[in-house]
N, C-alpha and C positions, 0 to 999 in steps of 0.2 A: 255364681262364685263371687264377683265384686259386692253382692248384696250383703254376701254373709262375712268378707273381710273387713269392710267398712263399719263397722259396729267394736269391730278388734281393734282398729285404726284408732279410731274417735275415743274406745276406753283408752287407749296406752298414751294420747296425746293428753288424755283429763288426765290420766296418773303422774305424767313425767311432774318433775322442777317447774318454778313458773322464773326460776331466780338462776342468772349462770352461777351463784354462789352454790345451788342445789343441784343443778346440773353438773356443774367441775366434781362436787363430792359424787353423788352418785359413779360418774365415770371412773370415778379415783376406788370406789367401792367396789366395783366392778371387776375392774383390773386388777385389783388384792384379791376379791373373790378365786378370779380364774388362777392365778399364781399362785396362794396357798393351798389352792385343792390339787393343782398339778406337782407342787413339794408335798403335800399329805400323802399322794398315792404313793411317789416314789419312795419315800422316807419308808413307807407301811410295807413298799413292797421290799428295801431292801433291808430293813428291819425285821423281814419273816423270811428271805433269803439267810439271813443270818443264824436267825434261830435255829432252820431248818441244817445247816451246814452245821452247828452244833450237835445238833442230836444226831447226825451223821457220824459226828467224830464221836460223842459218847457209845457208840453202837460199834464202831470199827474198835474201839478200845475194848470193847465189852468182847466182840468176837476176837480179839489176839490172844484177851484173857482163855475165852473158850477155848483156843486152838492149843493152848500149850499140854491141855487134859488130852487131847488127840492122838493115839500115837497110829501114823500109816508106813513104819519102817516093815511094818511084818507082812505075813501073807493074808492077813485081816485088819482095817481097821478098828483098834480099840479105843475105849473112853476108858481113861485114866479114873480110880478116885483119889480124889487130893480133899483138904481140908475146905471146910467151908463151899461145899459143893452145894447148899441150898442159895446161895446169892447165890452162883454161876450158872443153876440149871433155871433160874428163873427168867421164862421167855426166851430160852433158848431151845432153838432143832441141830439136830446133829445128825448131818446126812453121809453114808459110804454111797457113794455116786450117787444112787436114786431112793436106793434103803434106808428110810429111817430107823435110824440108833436110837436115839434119845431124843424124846419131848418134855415139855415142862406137862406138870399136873391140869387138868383141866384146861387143855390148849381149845379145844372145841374146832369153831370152823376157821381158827386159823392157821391150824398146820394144814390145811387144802392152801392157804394162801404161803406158808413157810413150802410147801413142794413144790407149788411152781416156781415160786424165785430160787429154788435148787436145781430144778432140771434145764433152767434155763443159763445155770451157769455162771460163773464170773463174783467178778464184785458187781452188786446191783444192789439198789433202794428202791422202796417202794410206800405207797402213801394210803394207806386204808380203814374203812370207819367198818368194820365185819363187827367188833366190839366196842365201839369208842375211837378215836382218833387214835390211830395206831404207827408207827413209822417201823418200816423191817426193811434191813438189812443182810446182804447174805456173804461169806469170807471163804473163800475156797483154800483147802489147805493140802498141801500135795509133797511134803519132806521126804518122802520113801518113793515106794513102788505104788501106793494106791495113795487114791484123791478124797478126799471127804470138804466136808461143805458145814461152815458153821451159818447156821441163820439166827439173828438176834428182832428183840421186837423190844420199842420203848413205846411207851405213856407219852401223848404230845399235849395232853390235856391243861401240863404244865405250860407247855410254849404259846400256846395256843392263848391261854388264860392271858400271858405274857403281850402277844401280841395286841390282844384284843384291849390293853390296859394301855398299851401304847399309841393305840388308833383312835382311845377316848381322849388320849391327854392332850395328842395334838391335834382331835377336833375340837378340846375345851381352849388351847392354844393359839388357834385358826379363829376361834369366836372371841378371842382377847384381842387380837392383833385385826382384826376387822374391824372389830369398833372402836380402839383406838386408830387405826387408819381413818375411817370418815369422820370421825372427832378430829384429828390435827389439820387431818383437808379442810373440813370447813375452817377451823381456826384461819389457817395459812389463806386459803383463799381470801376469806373478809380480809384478812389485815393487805391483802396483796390487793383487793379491789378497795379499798378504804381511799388510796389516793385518784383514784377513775371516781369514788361516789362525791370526793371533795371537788373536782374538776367540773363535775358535771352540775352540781351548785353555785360553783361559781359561775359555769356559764350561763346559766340560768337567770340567776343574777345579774349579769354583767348584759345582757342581752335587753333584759326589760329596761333597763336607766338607759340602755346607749355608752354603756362606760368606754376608753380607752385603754382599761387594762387586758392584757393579752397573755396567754401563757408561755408566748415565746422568752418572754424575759426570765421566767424562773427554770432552772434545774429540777430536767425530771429523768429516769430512765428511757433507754430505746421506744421501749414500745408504748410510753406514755408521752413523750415527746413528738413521736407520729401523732398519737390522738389530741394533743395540744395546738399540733399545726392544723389539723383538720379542722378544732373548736375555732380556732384563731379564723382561718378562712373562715367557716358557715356565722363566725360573730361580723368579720368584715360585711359580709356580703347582708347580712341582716342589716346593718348600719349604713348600707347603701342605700339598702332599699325604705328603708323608715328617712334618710335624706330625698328620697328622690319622692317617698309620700308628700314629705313635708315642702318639698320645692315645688310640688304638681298642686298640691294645696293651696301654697302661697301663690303661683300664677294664676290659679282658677278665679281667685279671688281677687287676686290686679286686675285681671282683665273684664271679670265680669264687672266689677264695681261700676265702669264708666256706664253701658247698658241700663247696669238696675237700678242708677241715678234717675239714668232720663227717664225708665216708666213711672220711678214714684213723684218727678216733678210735675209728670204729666197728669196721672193721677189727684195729685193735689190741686195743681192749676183747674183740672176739671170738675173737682169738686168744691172747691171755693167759690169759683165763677161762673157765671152763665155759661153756655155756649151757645150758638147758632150750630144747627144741624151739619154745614161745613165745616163749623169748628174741631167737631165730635167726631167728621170723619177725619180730620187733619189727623186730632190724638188718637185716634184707634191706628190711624196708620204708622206713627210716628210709635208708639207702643208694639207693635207688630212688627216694626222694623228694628227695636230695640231686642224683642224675643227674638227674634231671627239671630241678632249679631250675635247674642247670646248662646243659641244653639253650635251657630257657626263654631264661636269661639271653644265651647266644650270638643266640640268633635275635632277642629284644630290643633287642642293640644293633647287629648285623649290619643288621638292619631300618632303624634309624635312620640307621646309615652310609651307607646306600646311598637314603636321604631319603625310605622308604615308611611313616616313623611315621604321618604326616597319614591317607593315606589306609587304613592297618590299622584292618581295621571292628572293631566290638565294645563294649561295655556294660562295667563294672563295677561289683559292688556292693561298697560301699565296705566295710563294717564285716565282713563276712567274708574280703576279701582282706585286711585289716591284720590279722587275726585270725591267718588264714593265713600272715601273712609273719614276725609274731611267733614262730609254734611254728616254720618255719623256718629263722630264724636263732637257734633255743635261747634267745629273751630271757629275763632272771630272770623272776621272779613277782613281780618290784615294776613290772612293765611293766602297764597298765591304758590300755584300748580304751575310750572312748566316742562317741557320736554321739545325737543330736537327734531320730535318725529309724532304724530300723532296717534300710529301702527308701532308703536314697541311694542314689542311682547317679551314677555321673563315667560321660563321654562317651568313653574309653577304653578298651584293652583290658584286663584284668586284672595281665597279667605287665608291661606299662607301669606299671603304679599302684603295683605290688610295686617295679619298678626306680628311681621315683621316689624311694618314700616310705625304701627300705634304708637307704641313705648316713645318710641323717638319724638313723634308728631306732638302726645301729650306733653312730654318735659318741654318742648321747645315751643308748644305754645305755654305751659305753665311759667318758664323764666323770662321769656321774649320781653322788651322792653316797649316794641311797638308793630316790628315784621317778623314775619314766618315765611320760607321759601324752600318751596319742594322742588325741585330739579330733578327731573331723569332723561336719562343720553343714552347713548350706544357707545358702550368701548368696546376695546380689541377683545376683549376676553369674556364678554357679557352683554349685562344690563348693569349701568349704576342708578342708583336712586340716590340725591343728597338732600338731607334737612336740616335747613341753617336758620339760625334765630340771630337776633341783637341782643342777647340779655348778657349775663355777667361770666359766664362761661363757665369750664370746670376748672376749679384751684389746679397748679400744677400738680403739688404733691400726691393731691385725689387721682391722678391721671390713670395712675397703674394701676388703679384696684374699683374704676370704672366699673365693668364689668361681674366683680366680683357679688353673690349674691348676698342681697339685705345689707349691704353697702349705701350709705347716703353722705352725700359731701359736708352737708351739714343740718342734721336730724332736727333743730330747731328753727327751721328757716321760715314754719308755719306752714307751708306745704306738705299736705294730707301725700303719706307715700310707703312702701315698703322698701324702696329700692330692689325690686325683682322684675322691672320693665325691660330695662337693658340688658342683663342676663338672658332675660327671655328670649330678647331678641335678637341676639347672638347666635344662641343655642339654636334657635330657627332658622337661621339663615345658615347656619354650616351643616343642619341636617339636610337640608337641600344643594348642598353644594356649593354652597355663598358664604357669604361673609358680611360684620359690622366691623366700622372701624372709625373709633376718634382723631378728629385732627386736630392735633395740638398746635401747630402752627397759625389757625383760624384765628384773626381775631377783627373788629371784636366780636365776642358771641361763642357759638358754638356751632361746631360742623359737625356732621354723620354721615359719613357714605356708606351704601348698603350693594354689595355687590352681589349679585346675582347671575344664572345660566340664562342667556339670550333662548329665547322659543322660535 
């Protein structure tokens, strides 16, 4: 059974609309359909109700006429003659209770049908095609001592023709008013979707550039003001995500740059110059310890972008990963690591603590004048890490927007930068729980403390 409906399924899905503009018509066609077929019938039917209570009442007039020829005062029913008795006797029976008096000429086998509607009495109709569409009526007359019975018969071929001329006009009426109903539907609907096709262009639009235009700001209807706020959201959240591409892009490439420095200097250096066979292992290692950071650092921030910093297990101890990230990034030798304790540990993972602490490390040896000093302690509330330089520090005014991305205090300063280090390094630290923060109060130089969850 599903074999043979699924064939029914799949044509009626290829027939339907592909367009809700063809869709809304059709349904609007539909619903006119069933509604003027449901007025056609009734109209037809009380339109032939009508007719038919007509030829009823021509037939009762027709039989009063007959009855007055009747006379049943005496001890016999007679049939009067009066004038003009060939209209009157035409299609009419004239019954003394059961006894036919009087038929019309050549009645055939409809006085079988004029006796039964006599013996059966009363005023009655009845509806027969013995010759043709025939309508009879029967008038019981009773002024005296005896009863007699007039029965009349009309021609419906008339009414009928009538009716049938009326059941064309208003299926030709039914076939005007249908197609103009799907012709103003579809009108009305385009004009009624026209503001949803302009909408939907401009989001379209407005989506590929990143624009700031929104449909909240303009006057729309109920139900296009719901789909205005809807465009508005899925355009917001597109323009997050094309920032958060573009910010995931720009740190890949802060961070990687230091790395794919060192293999190409290493590469260079190696191919300009000899080596001794220790040499070549020094740069293979030294190159392999650059792919590594590299790797580290994709998965680093890969990780955060996709919001699994929180729960990435793992320990670091502190004073050997800064240790580590030092000989990494080549710092000079005025660069000096301390700590408190030689067993800290932060509640994070290693190549985290690296990606925090870098940003910092690099600016503070990029400004430094002559020292660099990494400090980490144990406070009440953590781990703090601090990295402090002698160099010129940050202008006050720049203080607040520090952090802010592709932010630089001052973009000509000759120093190769994006300003997305610190940002970075923020946003990493507080996905883990921690925090960056400037001290403005430092001087001279520049301070960073980096606080972290104690492990």
């Amino acid at each position: 059974m599903k074999d043979v409906h699924r064939p029914r399924a799949a044509l009626l899905h290829r027939l339907a609309p592909r367009t809700l503009r063809g869709r809304l018509s059709l349904l609007a066609l539909t619903t006119a359909t069933l509604l003027m077929l449901v007025l056609t019938v009734a109209f037809n039917a009380v339109a032939g109700h009508r007719l038919q209570h007509q030829a009823d009442d021509e037939l009762r007039t027709r039989a009063a006429a007959v009855a007055t020829t009747v006379d049943t005062s005496g001890t016999t029913v007679r049939v009067l003659e009066t004038s003009h008795d060939e209209i009157l006797d035409t299609n009419v029976w004239i019954y003394a209770g059961r006894r036919l008096l009087e038929e019309p000429p050549n009645a055939g086998p409809l006085t079988r049908v004029a006796d039964a509607l006599a013996r059966r009495g009363g005023q009655r109709c009845l509806t027969t095609d013995v010759e043709g569409p025939l309508r009879l009526c029967s008038q019981p007359v009773s002024e005296g001592e005896r009863h007699a019975t007039v029965v009349t018969a009309l021609d419906l071929s008339p009414y009928r023709s009538s009716a049938d001329t009326l059941l064309l006009g208003s299926l030709a009426l039914d076939v005007v008013m249908l197609a103009c109903t799907y012709a103003l539907t579809r009108l009305a609907v385009g004009r009624a979707l026209r503001p949803v096709r302009t909408m939907t262009d401009q989001a379209t639009q407005w989506s590929a550039v990143t624009s700031e235009e929104r449909f909240g700001s303009e006057r729309h209807p109920a139900e296009l003001a719901r789909l205005g706020t809807s465009l508005d959201a899925i355009l917001d959240r597109i323009r997050t995500l094309l920032r958060h591409e573009r910010q995931l892009t720009g740190e890949l490439s802060h961070e990687l740059r230091t790395p794919l420095s060192r293999i190409i200097a290493e590469l260079d250096w190696w191919g300009t110059h000899p080596r001794t066979a220790e040499q070549t292992r020094a740069s293979h290692h030294v190159i392999a310890d650059a792919a590594e950071s590299m790797r580290t650092i994709c998965d680093t921030l890969l990780e955060d972008a996709r919001g699994n910093t929180l729960t990435a297990p793992g320990t670091a101890e502190v004073l050997p990963t800064l240790r580590h990230l030092t000989e990494a990034l080549g710092a000079p030798g005025h660069v000096t690591v301390a700590t408190d304790s030689p067993r800290l540990v932060a509640a994070i993972p290693p190549a985290l603590l690296e990606r925090i602490v870098s940003p910092l490390l690099t600016n503070a040896c990029r400004y430094a004048h002559s020292t660099v000093a990494i400090r980490a302690y144990r406070a009440p509330d953590g781990v703090r890490v601090e990295v402090i330089d002698d160099g010129p520090g940050v202008p006050p005014p720049f203080a607040v927007r520090l952090f802010e991305p592709g932010r630089r205090a001052d973009p000509d300063d000759g120093h190769a930068g994006a300003g997305l280090g610190l940002p970075l390094a923020r946003r990493l630290a507080r996905s883990a729980g921690g925090e960056v923060a400037y001290d403005p109060g430092h001087t001279p130089g520049a301070r960073f403390v980096v606080e972290l969850p104690a492990g």
